[in-house]
N, C-alpha and C positions, 0 to 999 in steps of 0.2 A: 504494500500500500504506500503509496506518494501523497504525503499532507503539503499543499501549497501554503506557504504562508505560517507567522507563529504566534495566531490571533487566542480569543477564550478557546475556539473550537478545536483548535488543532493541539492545545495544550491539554484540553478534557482528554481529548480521542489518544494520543498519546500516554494521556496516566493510566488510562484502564483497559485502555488493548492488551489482547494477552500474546505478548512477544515470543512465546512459544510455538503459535500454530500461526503467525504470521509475520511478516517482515517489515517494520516500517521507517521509512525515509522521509526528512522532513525537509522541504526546500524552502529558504526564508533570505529574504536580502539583507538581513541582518543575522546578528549570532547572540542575542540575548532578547529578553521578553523584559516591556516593560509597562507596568502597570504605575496609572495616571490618575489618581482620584479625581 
């Protein structure tokens, strides 16, 4: 699986996929999350 992007959605789908029966790859123009209140 290829997650565009390393928005809320793609950090959920990340925490709780199970990395064992799938492969995932995250592509993001940046290399850290930043959260904005």
């Amino acid at each position: 699986v290829v997650v565009l992007g390393s928005g809320w959605a793609a950090h959920a789908l990340l925490k709780v996929a199970d990395t064992y029966k799938i492969r995932l790859i995250c592509v993001s123009p940046t290399n850290h999350f930043v959260f904005t209140p």
